[in-house]
C-alpha positions in Angstrom: 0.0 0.0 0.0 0.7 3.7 -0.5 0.9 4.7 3.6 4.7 3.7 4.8 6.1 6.9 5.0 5.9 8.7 8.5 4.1 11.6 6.4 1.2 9.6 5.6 1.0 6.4 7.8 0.8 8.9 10.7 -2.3 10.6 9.4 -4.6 7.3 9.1 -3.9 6.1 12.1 -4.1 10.0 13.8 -8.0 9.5 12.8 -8.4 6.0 14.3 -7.0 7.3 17.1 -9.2 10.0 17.4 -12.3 7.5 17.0 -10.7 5.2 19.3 -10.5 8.5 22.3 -15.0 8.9 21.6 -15.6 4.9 21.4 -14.0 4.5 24.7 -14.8 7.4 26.3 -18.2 5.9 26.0 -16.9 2.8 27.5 -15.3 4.1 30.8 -17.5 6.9 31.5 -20.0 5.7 33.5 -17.3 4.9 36.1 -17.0 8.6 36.7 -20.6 9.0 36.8 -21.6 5.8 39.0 -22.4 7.9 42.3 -25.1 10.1 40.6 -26.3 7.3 38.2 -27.2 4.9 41.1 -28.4 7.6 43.0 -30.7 8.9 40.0 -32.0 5.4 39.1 -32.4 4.3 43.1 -29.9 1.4 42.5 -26.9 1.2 45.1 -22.7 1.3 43.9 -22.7 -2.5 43.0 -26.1 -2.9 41.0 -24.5 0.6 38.9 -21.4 -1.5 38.5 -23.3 -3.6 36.5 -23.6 -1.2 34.3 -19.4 -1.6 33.5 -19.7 -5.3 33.7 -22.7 -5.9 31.2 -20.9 -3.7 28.5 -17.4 -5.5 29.1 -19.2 -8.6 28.1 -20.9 -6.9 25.5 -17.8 -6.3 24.0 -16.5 -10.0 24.9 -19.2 -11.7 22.9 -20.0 -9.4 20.4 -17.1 -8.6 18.8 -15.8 -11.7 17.9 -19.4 -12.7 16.4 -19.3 -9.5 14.4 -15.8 -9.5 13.2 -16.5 -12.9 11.3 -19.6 -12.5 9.7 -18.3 -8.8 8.5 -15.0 -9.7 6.5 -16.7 -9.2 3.0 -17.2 -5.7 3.3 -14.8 -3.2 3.2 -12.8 -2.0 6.2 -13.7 1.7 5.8 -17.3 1.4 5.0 -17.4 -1.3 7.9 -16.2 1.6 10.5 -18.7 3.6 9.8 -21.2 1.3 10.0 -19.6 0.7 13.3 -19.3 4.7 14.5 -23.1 5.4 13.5 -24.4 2.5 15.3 -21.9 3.9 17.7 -24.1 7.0 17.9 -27.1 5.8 18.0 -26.6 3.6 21.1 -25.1 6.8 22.7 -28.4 8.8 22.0 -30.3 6.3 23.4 -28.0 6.7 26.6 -28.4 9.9 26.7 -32.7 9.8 26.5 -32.5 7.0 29.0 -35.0 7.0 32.1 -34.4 3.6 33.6 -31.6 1.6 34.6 -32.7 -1.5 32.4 -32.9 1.4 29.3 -29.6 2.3 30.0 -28.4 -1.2 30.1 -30.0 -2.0 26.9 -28.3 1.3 24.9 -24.7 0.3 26.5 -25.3 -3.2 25.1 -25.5 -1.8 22.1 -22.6 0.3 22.1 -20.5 -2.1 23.6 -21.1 -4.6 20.4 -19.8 -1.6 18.3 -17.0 -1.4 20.7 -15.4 -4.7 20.1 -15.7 -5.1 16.5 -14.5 -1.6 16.2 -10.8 -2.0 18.0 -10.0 -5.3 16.1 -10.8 -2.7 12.8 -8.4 -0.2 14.3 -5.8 -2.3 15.3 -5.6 -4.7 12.0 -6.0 -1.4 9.9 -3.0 0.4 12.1 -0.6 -2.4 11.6 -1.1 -2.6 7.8 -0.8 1.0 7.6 2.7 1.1 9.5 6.1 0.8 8.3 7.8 -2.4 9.0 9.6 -2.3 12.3 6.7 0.2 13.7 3.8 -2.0 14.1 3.9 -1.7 17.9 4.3 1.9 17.5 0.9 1.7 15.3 -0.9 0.0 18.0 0.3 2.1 21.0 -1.3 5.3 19.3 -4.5 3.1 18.6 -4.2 1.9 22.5 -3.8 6.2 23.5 -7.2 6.8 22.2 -8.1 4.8 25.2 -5.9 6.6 27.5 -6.8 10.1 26.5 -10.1 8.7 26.8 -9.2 8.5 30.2 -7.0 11.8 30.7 -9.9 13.6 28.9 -13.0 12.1 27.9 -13.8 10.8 31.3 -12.7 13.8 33.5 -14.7 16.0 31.5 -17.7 13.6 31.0 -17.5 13.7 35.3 -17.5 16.9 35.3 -20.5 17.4 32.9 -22.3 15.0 34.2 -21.7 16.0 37.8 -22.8 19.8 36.9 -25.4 19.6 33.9 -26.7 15.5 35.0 -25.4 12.3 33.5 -27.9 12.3 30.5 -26.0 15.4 29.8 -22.5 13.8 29.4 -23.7 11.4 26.4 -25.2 14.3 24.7 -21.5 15.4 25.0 -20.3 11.9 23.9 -23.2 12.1 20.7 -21.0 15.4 19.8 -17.7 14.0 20.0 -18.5 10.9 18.2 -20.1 12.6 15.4 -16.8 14.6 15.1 -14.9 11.1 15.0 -16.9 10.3 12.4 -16.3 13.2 10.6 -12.3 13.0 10.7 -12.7 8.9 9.5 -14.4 9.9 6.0 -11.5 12.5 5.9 -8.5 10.9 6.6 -8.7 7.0 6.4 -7.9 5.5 2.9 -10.4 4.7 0.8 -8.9 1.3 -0.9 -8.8 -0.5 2.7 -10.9 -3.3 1.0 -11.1 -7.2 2.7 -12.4 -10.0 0.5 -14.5 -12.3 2.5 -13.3 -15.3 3.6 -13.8 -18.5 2.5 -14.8 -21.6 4.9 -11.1 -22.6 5.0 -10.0 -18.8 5.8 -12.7 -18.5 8.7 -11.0 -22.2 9.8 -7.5 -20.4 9.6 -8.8 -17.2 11.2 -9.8 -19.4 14.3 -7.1 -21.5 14.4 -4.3 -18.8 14.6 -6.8 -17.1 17.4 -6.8 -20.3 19.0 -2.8 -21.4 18.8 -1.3 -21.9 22.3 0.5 -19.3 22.0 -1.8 -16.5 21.5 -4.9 -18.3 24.1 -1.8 -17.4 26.8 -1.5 -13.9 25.8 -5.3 -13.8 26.0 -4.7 -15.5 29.5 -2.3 -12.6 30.4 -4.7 -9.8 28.7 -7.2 -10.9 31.1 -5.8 -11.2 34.3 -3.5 -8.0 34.0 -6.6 -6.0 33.3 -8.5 -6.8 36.1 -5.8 -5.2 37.9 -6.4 -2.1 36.8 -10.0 -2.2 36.0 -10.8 -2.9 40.1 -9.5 0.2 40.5 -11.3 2.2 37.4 -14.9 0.9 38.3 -14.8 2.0 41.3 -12.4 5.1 41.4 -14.7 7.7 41.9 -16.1 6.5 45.2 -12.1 5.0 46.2 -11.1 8.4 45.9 -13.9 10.0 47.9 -15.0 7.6 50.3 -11.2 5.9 51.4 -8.5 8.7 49.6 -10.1 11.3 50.8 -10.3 13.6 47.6 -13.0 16.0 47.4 -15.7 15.4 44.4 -14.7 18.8 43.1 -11.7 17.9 42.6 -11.9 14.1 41.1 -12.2 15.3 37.4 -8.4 16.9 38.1 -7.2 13.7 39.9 -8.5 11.7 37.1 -7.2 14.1 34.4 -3.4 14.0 35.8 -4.0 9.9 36.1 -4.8 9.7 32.4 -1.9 12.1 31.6 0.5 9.9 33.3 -1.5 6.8 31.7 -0.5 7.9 28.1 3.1 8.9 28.8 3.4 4.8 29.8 1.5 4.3 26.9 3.8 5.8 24.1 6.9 4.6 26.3 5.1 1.0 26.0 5.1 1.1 22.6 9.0 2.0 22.0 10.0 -0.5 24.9 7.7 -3.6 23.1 9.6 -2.4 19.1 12.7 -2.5 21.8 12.8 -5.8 24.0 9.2 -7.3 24.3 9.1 -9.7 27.0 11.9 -8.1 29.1 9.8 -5.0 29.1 6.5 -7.2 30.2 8.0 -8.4 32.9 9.7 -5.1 34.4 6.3 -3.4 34.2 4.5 -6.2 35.8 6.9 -6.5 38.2 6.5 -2.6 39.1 2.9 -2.7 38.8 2.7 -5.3 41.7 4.8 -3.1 43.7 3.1 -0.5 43.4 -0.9 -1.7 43.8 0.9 -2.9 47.1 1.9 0.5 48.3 -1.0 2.0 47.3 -3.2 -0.4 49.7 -0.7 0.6 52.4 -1.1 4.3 51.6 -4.2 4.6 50.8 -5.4 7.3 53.3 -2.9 9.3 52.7 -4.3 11.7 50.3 -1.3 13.0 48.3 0.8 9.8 48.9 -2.1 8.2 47.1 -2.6 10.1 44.2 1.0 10.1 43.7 1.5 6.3 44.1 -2.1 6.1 41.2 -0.1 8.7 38.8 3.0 6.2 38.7 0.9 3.4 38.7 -1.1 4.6 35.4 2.3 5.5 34.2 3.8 1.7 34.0 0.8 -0.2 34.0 -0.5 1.1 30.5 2.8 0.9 29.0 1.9 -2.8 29.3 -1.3 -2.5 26.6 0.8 -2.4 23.4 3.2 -4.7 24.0 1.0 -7.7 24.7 -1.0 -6.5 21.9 2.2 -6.3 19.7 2.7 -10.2 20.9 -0.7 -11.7 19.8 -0.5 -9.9 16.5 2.7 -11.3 15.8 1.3 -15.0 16.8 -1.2 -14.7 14.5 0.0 -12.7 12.2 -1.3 -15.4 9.2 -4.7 -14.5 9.7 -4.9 -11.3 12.4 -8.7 -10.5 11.9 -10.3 -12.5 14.6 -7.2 -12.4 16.8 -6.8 -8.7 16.5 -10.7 -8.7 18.0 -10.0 -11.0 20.7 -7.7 -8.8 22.0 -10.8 -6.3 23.2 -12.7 -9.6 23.8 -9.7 -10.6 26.3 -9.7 -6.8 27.9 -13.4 -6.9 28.3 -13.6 -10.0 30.0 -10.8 -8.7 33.0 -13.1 -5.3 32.5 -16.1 -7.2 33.7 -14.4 -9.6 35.9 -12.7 -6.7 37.7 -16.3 -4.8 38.0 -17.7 -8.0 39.5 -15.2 -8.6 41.8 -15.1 -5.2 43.1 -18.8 -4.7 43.3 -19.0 -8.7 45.4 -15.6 -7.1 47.9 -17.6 -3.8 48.4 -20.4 -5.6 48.8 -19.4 -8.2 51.6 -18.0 -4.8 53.7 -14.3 -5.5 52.8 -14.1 -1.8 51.8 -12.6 -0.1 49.1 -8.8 -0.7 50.4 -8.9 -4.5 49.4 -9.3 -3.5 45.9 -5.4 -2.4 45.4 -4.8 -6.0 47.4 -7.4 -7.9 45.0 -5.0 -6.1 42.2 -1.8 -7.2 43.4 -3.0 -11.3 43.2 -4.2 -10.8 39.8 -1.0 -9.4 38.4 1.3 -11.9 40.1 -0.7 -14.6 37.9 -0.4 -12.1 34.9 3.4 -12.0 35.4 4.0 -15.8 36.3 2.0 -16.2 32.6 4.4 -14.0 30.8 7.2 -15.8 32.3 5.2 -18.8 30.8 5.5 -17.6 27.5 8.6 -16.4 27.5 10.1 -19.5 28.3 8.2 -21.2 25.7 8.9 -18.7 22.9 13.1 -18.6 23.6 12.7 -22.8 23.9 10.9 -22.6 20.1 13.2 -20.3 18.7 16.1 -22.3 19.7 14.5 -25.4 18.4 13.8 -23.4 14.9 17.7 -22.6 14.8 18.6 -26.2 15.4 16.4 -27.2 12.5 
């Protein structure tokens, strides 16, 4: 293709990313809104959790589903089939007046989540110049984080001053301006033919190679990690931190700055040294979700120990991405989607586990401890597949 040169790949992938910052924004903000949500739909912090944990699985089931029976039509036309029905979930948000509306509209969203990031990612990887694929999916990965350093500080704040309905008007907005920048900038010869019976057989078996279900394995359990602590962050940092609500959107805002900083770092360190860089950050990441349960009610301590933590632990996102693209790099379509599938099942894991803890009166503190056991099995995976990967590519140079 015509898009290898920094001039031009750049551009492309600039627009996914900006459609990758709306999509999820619309995933993570109701964890800034969950306080006046419950409280506006008489349901309690766990029942609104729900709320996170049916769209994570939304996204799990979904996406998969959709990415196979959508490979004949072409990969631009399919994302804006994908952003509209996008919207139109959002607006139904927005209108709703029950919790079980609400649920129903995120459902929908969350089924244009999924199929949307394995689009973005396969798209951004074909688009880079060889060596830079990692690089391509750490910019398709800061969507999500400026989600976070943005998108869901500001939706908080909206929805905090105007009411919650009013931050998915704001969402309708912004993804009608991703929209927009798609039809502008992405290429218009990203075409797929659709697969035959023995391609859809070779899609699933590269998703399904030992290999790559490990890296799913480690997707899952790293991201519960962090996803305890983003379900519940609002009322972790008021209730146990100590942070006034005025000032969450700012605590959240300097987290997701610190979030995208690991996340471009992530993506040199994985083009650098892949599983060396895995396991330092996980490693770290343990560390820290340790000291933050210790420090926890110590205000600035805490929001100090959360901005390094955000720091390394989404530095982590592109380079197991990086790894199950390369694994499957035969037939990447379905693979590429199971990497959200693989997020969004630690996503609604991690809301269900919180929301159970809380729940049972352990308090909001056992979340960084619930965090810490869930890495140390992310990290004894990667060590895992690290040994087996250095075993098979000495066995390939003996051959």
């Amino acid at each position: 293709m015509g898009f290898k040169t920094d001039a031009t790949w750049l551009m492309p992938v600039g627009a996914l990313f900006v459609a990758t910052f709306a999509v999820n924004t619309g995933e993570n903000i109701v964890a800034g809104l969950l306080p006046v949500i419950a409280a506006d739909l008489h349901v309690d912090i766990p029942t609104a959790g729900q709320l996170i944990t049916g769209y994570a699985l939304g996204v799990a089931i979904a996406g998969p589903a959709l990415a196979l029976v959508t490979t004949g039509i072409s990969r631009r036309l399919l994302l804006f089939i994908v952003m509209a029905a996008f919207i139109l979930g959002t607006v139904g948000c927005a209108l709703s007046t029950s919790y079980a509306m609400l649920l129903g509209a995120r459902l929908l969203t969350a089924a244009c989540n999924g199929l949307f990031f394995g689009i973005a990612v396969v798209i951004a990887t074909q688009l880079a110049p060889k060596g830079r694929e990692t690089s391509a999916v750490s910019l398709i990965v800061a969507g999500t984080t400026i989600a976070s350093i943005a998108g869901v500080p500001i939706g908080t704040a909206i929805g905090n001053a105007y009411g919650w309905h009013s931050a998915f008007w704001a969402l309708v907005l912004a993804s009608v301006g991703a929209a927009a920048i798609l039809a502008l900038l992405v290429p218009s010869d990203l075409k797929q033919e659709r697969l035959s019976k023995g391609q859809i057989r070779a899609e699933i078996a590269a998703a399904l190679r030992p290999m790559v279900m490990l890296s799913y394995m480690i997707i899952v359990f790293f991201s519960i990690g962090p996803f305890l602590l983003i379900a519940y962050m609002v009322p972790f940092l008021t209730e146990l931190v100590g942070v006034s609500m005025v000032y969450v959107p700012l605590a959240l805002f300097g987290m997701g700055i610190t979030g995208f900083v690991g996340n471009l770092a992530g993506g040199r360190l994985g083009d650098w040294k892949l599983f060396p860089s895995m396991i330092g950050i996980l490693v770290g990441w343990v560390c820290l979700s340790a000291l933050l349960a210790v420090v926890a009610t110590n205000t600035w301590l805490a929001l100090i120990v959360l901005g390094v933590m955000w720091c390394v632990g989404f530095s982590f996102v592109a380079p197991i991405q990086a790894q199950v693209l390369k694994e499957a790099s035969a037939a990447p379509n379905l693979a590429a989607t199971l990497i959200s599938t693989a997020f969004n099942i630690g996503l609604a894991s991690a809301a269900a586990i919180g929301g159970s803890a809380i729940a049972a009166g352990w308090g909001y503190r056992s979340l960084p401890w619930l965090d810490v056991i869930s890495e140390c099995i992310a990290l004894g995976a990667v060590l895992v597949l690290a040994t087996a990967k250095t075993r098979r590519n000495r066995a390939a140079v003996t051959l």
